[in-house]
DRENDO-921250 format. One record per residue (C-alpha): residue number from 1; x, y, z; chain. Coordinates in pm, 1 decimal, padded with zeros to 6 digits. Layout:
residues N
> NUM,X,Y,Z,A
...
end
This chain:
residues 276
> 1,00774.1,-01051.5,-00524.9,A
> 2,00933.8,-01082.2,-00167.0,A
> 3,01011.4,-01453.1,-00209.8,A
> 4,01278.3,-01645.7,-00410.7,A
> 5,01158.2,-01671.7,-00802.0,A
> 6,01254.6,-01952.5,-01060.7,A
> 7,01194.7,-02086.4,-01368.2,A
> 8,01281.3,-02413.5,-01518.2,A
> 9,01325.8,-02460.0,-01907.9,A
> 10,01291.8,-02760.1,-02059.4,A
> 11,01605.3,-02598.6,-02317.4,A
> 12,02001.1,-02641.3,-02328.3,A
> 13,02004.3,-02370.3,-02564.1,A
> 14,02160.1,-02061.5,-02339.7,A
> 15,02064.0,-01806.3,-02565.4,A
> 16,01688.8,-01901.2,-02516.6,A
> 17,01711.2,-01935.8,-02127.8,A
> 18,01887.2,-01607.8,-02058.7,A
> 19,01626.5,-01449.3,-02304.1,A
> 20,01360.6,-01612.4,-02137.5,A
> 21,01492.3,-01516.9,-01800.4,A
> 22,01536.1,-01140.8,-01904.9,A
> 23,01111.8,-01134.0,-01987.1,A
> 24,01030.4,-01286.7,-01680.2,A
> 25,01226.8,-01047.5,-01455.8,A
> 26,01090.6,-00721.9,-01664.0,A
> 27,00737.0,-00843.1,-01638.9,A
> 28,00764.1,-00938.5,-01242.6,A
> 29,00910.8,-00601.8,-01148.2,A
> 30,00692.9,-00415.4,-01385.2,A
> 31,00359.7,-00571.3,-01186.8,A
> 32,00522.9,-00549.6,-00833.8,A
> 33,00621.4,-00203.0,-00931.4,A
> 34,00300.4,-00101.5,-01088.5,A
> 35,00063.9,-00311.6,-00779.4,A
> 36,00310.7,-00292.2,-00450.5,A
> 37,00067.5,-00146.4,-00133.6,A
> 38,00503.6,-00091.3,-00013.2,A
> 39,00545.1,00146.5,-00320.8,A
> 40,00497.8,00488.6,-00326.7,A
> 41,00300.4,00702.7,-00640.5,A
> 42,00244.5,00398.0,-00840.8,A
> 43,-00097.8,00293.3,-01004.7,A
> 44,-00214.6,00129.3,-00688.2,A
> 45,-00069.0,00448.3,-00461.5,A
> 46,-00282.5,00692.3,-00669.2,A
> 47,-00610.7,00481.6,-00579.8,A
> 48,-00532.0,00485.0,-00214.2,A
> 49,-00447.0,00835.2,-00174.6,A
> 50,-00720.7,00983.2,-00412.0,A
> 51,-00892.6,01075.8,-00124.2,A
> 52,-01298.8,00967.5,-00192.2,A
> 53,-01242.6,01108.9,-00615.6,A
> 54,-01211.7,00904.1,-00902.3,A
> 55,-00894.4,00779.7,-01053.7,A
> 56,-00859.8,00657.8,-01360.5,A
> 57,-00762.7,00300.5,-01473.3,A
> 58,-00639.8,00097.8,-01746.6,A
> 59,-00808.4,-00237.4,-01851.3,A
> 60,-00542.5,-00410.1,-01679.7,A
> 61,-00645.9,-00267.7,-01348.3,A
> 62,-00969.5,-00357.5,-01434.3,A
> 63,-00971.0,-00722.9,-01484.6,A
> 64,-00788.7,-00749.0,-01175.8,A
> 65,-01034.9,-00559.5,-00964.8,A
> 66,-01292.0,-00724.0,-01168.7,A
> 67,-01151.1,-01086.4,-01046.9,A
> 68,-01107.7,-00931.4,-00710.2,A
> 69,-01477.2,-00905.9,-00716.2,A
> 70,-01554.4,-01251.7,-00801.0,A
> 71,-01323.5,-01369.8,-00536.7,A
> 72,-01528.1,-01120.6,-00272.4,A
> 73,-01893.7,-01251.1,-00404.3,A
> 74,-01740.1,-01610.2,-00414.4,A
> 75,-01642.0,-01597.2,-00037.9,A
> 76,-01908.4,-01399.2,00124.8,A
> 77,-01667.2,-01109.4,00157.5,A
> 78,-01374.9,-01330.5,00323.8,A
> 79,-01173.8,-01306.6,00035.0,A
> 80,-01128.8,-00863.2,00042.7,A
> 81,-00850.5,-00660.1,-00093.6,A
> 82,-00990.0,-00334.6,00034.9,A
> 83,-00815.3,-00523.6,00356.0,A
> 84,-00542.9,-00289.0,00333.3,A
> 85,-00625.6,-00123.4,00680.3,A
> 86,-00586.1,-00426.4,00870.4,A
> 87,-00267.6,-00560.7,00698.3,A
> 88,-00109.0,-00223.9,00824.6,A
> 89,-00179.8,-00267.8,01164.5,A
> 90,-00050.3,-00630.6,01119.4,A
> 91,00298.8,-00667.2,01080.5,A
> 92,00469.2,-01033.5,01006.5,A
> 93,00831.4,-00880.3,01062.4,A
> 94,00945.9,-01015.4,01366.1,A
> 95,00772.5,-00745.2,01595.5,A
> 96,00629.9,-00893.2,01957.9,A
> 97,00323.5,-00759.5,02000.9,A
> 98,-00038.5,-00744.9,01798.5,A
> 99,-00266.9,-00453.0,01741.3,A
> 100,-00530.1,-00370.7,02013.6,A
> 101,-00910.3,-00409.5,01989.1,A
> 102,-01037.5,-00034.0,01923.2,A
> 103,-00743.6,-00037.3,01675.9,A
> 104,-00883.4,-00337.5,01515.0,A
> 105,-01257.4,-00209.0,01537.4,A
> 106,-01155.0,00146.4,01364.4,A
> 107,-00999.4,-00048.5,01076.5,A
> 108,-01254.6,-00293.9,01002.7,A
> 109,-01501.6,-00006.9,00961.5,A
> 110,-01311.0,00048.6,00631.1,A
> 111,-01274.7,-00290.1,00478.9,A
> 112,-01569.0,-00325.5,00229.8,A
> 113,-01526.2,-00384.8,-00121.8,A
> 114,-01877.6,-00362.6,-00178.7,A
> 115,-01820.6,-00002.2,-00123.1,A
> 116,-01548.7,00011.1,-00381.8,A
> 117,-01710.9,00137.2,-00739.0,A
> 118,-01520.7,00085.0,-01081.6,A
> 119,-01645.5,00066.6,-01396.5,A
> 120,-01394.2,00051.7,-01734.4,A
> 121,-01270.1,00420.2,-01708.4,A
> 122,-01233.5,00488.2,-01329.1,A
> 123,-01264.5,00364.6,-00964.1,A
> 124,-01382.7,00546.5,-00647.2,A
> 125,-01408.1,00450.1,-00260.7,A
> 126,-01413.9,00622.6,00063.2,A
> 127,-01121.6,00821.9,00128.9,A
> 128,-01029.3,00575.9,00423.4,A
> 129,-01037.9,00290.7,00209.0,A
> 130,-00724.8,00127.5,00095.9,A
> 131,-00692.3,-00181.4,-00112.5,A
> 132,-00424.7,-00459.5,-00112.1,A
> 133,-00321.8,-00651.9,-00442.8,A
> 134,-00107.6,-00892.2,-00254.2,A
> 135,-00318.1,-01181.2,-00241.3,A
> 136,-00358.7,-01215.4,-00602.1,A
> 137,-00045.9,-01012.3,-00722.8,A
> 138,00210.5,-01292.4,-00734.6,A
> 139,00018.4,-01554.9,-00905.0,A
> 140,-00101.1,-01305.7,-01147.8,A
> 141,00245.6,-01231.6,-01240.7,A
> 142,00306.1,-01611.2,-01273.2,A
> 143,00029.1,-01638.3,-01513.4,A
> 144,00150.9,-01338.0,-01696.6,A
> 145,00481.2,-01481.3,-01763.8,A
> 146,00422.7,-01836.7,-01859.2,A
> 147,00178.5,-01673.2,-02134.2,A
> 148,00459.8,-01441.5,-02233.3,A
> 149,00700.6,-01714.1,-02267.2,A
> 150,00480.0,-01932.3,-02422.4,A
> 151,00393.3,-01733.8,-02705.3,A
> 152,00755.0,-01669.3,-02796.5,A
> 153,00849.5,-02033.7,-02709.2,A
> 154,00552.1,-02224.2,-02770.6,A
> 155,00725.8,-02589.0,-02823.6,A
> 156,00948.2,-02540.7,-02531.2,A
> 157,00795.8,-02601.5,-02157.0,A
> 158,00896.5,-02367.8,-01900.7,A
> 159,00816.7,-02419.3,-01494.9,A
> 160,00752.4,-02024.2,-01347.8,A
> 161,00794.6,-02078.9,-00945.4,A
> 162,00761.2,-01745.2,-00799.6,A
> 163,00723.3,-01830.9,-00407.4,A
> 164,00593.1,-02139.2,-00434.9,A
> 165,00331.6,-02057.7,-00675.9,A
> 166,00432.5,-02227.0,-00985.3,A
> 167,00273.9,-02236.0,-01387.5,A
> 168,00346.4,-02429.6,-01676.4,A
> 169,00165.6,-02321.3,-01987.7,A
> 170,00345.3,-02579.3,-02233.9,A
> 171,00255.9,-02942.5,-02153.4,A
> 172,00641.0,-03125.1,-02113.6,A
> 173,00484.5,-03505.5,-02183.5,A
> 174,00745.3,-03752.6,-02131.9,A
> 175,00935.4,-03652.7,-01816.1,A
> 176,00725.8,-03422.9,-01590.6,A
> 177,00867.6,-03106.7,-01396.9,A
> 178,00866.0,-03301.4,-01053.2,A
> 179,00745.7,-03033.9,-00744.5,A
> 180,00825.7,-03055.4,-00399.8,A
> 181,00576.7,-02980.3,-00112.3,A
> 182,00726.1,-02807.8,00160.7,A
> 183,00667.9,-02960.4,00496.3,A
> 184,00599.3,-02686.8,00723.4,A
> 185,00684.2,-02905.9,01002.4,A
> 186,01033.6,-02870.8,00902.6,A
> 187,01100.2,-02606.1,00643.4,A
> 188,01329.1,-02642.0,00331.0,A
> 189,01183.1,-03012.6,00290.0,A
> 190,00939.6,-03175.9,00095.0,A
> 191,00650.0,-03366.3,00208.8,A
> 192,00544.1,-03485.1,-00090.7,A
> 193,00648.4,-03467.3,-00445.1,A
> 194,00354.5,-03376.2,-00729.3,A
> 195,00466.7,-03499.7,-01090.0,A
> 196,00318.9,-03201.8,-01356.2,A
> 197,00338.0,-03194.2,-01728.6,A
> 198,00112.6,-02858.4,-01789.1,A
> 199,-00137.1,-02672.9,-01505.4,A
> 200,-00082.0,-02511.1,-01200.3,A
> 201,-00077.1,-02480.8,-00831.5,A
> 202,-00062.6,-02244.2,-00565.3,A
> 203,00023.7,-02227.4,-00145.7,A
> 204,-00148.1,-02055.5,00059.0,A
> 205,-00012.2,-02087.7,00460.8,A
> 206,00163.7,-01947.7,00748.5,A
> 207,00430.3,-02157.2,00767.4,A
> 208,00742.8,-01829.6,00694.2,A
> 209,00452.0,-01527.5,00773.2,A
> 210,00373.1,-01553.7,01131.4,A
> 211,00451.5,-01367.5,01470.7,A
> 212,00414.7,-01548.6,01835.7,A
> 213,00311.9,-01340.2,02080.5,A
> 214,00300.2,-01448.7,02455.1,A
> 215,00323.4,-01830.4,02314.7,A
> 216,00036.4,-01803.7,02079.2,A
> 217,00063.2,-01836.7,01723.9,A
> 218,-00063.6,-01554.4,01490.2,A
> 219,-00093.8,-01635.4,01100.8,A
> 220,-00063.7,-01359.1,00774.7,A
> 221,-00415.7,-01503.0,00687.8,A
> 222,-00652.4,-01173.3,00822.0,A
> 223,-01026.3,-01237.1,00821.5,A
> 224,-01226.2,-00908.3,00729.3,A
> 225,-01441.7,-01008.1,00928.8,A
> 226,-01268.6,-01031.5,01317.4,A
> 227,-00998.3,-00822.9,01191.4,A
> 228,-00772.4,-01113.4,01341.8,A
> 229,-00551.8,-01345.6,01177.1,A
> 230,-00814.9,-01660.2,01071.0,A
> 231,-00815.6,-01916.1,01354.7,A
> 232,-00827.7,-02269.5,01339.4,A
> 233,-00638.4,-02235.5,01006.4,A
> 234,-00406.2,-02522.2,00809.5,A
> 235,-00033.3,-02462.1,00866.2,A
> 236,-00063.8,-02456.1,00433.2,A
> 237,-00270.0,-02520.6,00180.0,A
> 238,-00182.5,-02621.7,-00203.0,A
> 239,-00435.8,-02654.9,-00466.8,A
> 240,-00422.9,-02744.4,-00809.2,A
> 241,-00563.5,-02552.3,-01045.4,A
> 242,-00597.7,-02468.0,-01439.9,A
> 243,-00383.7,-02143.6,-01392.5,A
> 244,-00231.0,-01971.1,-01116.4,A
> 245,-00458.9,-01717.6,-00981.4,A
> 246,-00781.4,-01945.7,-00948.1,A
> 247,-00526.2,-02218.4,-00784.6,A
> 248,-00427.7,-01914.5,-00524.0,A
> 249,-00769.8,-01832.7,-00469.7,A
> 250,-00888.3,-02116.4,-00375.2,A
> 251,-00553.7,-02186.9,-00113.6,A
> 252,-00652.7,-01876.2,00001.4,A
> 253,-01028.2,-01918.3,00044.1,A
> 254,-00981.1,-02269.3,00237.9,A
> 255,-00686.6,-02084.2,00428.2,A
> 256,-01014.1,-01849.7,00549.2,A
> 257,-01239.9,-02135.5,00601.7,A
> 258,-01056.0,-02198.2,00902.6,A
> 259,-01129.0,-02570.2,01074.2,A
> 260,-01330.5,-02647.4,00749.8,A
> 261,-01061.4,-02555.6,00470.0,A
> 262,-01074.2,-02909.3,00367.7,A
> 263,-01469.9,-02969.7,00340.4,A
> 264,-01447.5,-02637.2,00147.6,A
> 265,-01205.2,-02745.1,-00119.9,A
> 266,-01392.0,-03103.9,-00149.0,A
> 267,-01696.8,-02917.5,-00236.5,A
> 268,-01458.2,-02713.1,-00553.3,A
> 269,-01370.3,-03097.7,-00693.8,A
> 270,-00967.6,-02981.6,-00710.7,A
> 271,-00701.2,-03168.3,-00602.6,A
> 272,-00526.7,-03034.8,-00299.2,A
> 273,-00304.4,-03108.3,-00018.9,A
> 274,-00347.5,-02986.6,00371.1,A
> 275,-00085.2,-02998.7,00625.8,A
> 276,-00226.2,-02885.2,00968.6,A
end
């Protein structure tokens, strides 16, 4: 998941926390395995390198690209994991410089996910295409979990925090999990603390993925449509939601918005909190 992961349980019993902890880390490294653009001849690899054919699916590829979908036809095409050309030509690693302008102009030609065809059986795009799970990847995986664990443990409330994007499936009514919001004006503290006893929330933000380059400030969040990162953006973006993946879409939507994340996450009705 390429960030620190943690869960809380509302347990003392040790037997039940290590056996908890054991499902969580087998289902997060069988979806990074089975999803990770950074892994080679995995489910995700075979799509990218099939060349323009079709390649076959399972249904849990399926929902995903399905919700993929609804998060492209939601956002005008902003929100577009067939991004994966651009997010190789921009690296958040420490490296000094940023791709050039025909670079950037070759790539965009293939980001489209309108161009992307799957049905329940197979999918098939352009043989330049190549998509990108990770901005729905890691909250997937926290859903996943909390649903595992709550079906095993359903009386005991458990708080999945994988990067900052955090689940919990079994209400814990009389002393809530209490969550810190980072202040990415000075990292490692908390802004604000949010008090939950079941739901979800998610961060979207550059305040750890970013490069500088010549004194300007370049943010992980790529628009499709520039091929740049988005500009005018909020240093982060939290949103509440009812699970984990529609919380990190929306962070990520406003994150695309630009200057008007906040009008666009008024107009949702959620409860959210912008630093900038």
């Amino acid at each position: 998941m390429a960030s620190p992961c943690e869960l809380l349980m509302a347990t003392d019993n040790a037997d039940i926390a290590q056996a908890m902890l054991d499902i969580a880390h087998k289902e997060a490294i069988r979806i990074e395995q089975k999803y990770s653009r950074f892994l080679s001849h995995n489910p995700l690899w075979q799509i990218n390198n099939a060349q323009g054919a079709a390649t076959p699916i399972d249904t849990e590829t399926l929902q995903l690209l399905t919700f993929a979908q609804q998060c492209y036809q939601l956002s005008d095409g902003d929100f577009d994991i067939s991004a994966g050309p651009l997010m190789r030509l921009w690296r958040f690693d420490g490296q000094s410089s940023i791709p050039d302008d025909t670079t950037i102009t070759q790539a965009k030609a293939n980001v489209n996910f309108a161009k992307v065809y799957f049905d329940q059986a197979n999918i098939q795009m352009p043989a330049a295409m190549n998509l990108d799970f990770g901005g729905i990847g890691k909250e997937y995986a926290v859903d996943k979990v909390v649903h595992l664990l709550a079906a095993q443990w359903p009386d005991i409330s458990v708080l999945v925090n994988f990067g900052g994007d955090i689940h919990c499936l079994v209400e814990k009514s009389h002393s809530p999990w209490q969550v810190g919001i980072e202040n990415p004006n000075a990292l490692d503290n908390a802004a604000a603390v949010l008090s939950i006893n079941q739901g979800a929330l998610a961060t979207s933000g550059d305040t750890r993925r970013f490069i500088e380059v010549n004194g300007k400030r370049y943010g992980h969040i790529i628009s499709p449509a520039t091929g740049y990162p988005v500009v005018n953006a909020p240093r982060s973006v939290t949103v509440l939601g009812p699970n984990c993946v529609t919380a990190g879409m929306l962070a990520t939507m406003a994150m695309l918005q630009g200057a008007n994340a906040e009008l666009f996450l008024e107009q949702q009705s959620v409860k959210f909190t912008v630093f900038r």
